[in-house]
C-alpha positions as CSV (number, residue, x, y, z in Angstrom):
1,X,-113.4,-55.5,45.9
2,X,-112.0,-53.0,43.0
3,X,-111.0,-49.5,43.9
4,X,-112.3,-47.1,41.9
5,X,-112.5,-43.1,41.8
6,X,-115.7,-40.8,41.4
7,X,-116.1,-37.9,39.5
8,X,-119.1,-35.8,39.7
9,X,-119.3,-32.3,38.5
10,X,-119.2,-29.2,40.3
11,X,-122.5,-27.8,39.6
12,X,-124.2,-31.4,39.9
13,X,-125.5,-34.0,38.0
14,X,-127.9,-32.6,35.2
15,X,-131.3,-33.7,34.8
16,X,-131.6,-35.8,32.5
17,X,-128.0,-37.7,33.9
18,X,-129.6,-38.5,37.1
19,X,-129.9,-41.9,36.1
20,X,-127.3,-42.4,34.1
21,X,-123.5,-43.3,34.7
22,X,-120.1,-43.6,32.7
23,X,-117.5,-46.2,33.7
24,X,-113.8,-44.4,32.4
25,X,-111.0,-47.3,31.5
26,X,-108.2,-45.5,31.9
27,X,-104.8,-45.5,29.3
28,X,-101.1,-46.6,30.0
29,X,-100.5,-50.1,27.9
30,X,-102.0,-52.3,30.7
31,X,-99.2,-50.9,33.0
32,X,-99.9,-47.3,34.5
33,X,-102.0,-44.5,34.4
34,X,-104.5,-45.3,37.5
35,X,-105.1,-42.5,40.4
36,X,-103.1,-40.0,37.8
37,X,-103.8,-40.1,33.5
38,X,-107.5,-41.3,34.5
39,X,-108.3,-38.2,36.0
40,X,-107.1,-36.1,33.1
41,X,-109.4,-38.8,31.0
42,X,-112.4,-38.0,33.6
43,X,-112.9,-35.0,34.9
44,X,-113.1,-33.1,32.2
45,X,-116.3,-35.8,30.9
46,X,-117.8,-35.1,34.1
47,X,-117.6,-31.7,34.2
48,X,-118.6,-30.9,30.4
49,X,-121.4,-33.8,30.7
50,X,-122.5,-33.0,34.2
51,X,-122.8,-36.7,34.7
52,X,-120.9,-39.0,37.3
53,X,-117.9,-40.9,35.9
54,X,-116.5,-44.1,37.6
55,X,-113.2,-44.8,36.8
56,X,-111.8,-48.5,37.2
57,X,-108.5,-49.0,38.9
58,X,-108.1,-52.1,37.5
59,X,-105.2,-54.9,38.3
60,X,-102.4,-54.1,35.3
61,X,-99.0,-56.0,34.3
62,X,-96.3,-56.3,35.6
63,X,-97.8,-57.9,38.8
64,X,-101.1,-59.0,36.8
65,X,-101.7,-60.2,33.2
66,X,-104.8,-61.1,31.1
67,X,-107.6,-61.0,32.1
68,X,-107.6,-59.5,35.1
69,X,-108.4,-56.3,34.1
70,X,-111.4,-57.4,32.2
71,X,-112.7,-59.3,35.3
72,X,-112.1,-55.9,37.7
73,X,-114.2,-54.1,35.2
74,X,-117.3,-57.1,35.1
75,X,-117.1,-57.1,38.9
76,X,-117.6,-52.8,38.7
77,X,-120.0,-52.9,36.4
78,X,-122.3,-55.8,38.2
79,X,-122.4,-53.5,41.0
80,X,-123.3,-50.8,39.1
81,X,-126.0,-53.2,37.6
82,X,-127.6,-52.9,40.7
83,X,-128.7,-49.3,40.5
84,X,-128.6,-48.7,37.1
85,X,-130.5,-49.9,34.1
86,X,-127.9,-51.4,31.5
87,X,-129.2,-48.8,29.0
88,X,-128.1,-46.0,31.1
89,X,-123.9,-47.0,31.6
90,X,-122.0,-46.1,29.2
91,X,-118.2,-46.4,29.1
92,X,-115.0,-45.5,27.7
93,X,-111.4,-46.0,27.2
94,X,-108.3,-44.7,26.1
95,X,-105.8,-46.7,24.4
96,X,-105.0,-49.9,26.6
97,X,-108.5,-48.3,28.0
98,X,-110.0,-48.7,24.5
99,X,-109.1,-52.3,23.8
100,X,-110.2,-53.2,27.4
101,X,-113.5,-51.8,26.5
102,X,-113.9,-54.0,23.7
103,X,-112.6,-57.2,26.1
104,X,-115.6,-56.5,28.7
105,X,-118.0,-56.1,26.0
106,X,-116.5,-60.2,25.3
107,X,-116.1,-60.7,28.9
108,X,-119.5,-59.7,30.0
109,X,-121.2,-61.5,26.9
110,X,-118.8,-64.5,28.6
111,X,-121.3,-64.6,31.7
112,X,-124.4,-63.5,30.2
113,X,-124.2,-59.8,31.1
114,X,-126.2,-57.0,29.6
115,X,-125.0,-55.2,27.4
116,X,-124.3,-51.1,28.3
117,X,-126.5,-48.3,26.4
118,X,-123.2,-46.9,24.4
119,X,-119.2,-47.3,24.4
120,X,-116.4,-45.5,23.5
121,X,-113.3,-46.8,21.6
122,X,-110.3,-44.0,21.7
123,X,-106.8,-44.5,20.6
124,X,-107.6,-48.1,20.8
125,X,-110.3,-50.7,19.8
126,X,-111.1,-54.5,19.1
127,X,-108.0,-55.7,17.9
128,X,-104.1,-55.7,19.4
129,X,-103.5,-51.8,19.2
130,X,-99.8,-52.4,16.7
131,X,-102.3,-54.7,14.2
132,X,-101.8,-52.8,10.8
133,X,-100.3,-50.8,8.6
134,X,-100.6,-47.3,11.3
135,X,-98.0,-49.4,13.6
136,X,-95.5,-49.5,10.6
137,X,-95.5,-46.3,9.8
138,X,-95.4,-45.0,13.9
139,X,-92.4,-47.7,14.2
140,X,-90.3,-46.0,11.8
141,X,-91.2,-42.4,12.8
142,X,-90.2,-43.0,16.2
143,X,-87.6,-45.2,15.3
144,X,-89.0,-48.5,16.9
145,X,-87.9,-52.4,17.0
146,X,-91.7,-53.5,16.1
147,X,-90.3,-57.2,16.9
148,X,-90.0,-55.6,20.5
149,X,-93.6,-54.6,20.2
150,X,-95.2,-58.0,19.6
151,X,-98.0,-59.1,21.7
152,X,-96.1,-61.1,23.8
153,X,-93.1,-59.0,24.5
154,X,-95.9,-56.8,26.2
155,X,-96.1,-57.2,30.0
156,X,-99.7,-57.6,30.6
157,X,-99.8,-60.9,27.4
158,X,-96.8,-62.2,28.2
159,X,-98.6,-65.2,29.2
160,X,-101.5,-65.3,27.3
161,X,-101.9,-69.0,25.3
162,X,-103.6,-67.8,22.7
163,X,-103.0,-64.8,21.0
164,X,-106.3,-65.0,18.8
165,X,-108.3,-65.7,22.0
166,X,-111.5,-63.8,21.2
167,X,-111.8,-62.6,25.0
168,X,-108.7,-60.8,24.2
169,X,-109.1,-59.2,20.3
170,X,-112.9,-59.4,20.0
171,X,-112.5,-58.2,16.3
172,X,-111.4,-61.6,15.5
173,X,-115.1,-63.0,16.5
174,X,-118.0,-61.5,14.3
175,X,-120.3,-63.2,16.7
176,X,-118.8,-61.1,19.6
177,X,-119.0,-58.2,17.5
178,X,-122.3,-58.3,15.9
179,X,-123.7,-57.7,19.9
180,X,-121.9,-54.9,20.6
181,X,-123.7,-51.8,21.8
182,X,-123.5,-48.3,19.6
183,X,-119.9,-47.6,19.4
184,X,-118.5,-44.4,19.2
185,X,-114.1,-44.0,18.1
186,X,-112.0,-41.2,18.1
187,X,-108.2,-41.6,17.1
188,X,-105.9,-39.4,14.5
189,X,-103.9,-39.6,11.5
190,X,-100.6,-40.2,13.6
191,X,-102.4,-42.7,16.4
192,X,-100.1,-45.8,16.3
193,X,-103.3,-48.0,16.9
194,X,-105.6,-45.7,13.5
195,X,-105.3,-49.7,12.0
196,X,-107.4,-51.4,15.1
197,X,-109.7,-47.8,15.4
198,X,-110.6,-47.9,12.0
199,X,-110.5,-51.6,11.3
200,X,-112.9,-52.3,14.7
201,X,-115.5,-49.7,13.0
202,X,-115.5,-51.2,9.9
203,X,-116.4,-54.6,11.1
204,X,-119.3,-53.1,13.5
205,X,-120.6,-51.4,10.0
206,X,-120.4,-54.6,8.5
207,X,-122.4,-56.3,11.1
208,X,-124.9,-53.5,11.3
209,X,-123.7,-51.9,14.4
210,X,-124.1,-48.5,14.8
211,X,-121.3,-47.2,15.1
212,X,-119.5,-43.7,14.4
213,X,-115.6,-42.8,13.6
214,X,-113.7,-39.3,14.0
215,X,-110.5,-39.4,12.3
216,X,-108.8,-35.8,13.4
């Protein structure tokens, strides 16, 4: 009942990926970036990985608001339960992508789910992507209203009740935290959301999840 997109690559699925699958969560702030950004986001994975990529189309703001994307992405990944082991998914996300990452690992802890083999945090993480001191400093480089920013004023929590709902920003809940799979982030010295990257992989350290940060 979600659509999604498959990549495979050109020369085939290697190997040792035979088994193995990666679920992309594509960027665009809850509110674009499906059928066009997520291709940019899988293809090349595919390709370099030789391993298939499923990418979620999942139901965005302004139409949709929390948490429908995080129950598209459950419903994907129970189907894909049924031919893969939970060790062998991985997935990944980029920005909005990245936080809604971090809300299935909540989500599918919510109904008892497995947890994947490995995940991957970019541009975004754990926590509400303009937490920090990095939002600041992006606000008054680009010259933004960071009151217009607030998690509210965006589309897809407009009408959330509770902006420190753990299902949401599942850095605020160590308990969440503490079972999430290896973690892998990427974000750079001018990302907007380096606060929430770098902030999410310090509290994974602390709770002695492996987890690994590139800063570039």
């Amino acid at each position: 009942g979600v659509y999604t997109e498959i990549f495979m690559p050109l020369d085939g699925v290697s190997e040792k990926n035979q088994a193995r699958v990666l679920i992309n969560l594509h960027g665009g702030s809850f509110t674009g970036g499906s059928r066009t950004t997520n291709q940019l986001e899988s293809i090349p994975i595919a390709a370099l990985g030789r391993i298939k990529v499923v990418s979620v189309d999942y139901r965005m703001a302004p139409e949709h608001q929390f948490p429908a994307a995080s129950q598209d992405v459950t419903q994907v990944y129970k189907a894909l339960l049924k031919d893969y082991k939970p060790e062998n998914i991985g997935i990944f996300g980029y920005s909005a992508g990245g936080l809604l990452t971090a809300q299935s690992m909540a989500w599918f802890q919510s109904e008892d789910l497995p947890m994947p083999g490995a995940i991957g945090m970019f541009c975004g993480a754990a926590r509400f992507w303009l937490d920090g001191v990095s939002a600041n400093i992006s606000a008054v480089l680009h010259g933004l209203d960071l009151k217009t920013l607030e998690i509210r004023e965006t589309q897809y929590f407009k009408d959330i009740e509770n902006i420190a709902d753990p299902l949401a920003f599942p850095g605020l809940a160590p308990t969440i935290m503490s079972k999430f799979p290896p973690s892998l982030f990427l974000t750079s010295t001018l990302d907007f959301s380096l606060s929430s990257v770098v902030s999410t992989h310090s509290q994974l350290v602390k709770l002695g999840v492996e987890a690994d940060l590139h800063v570039w």
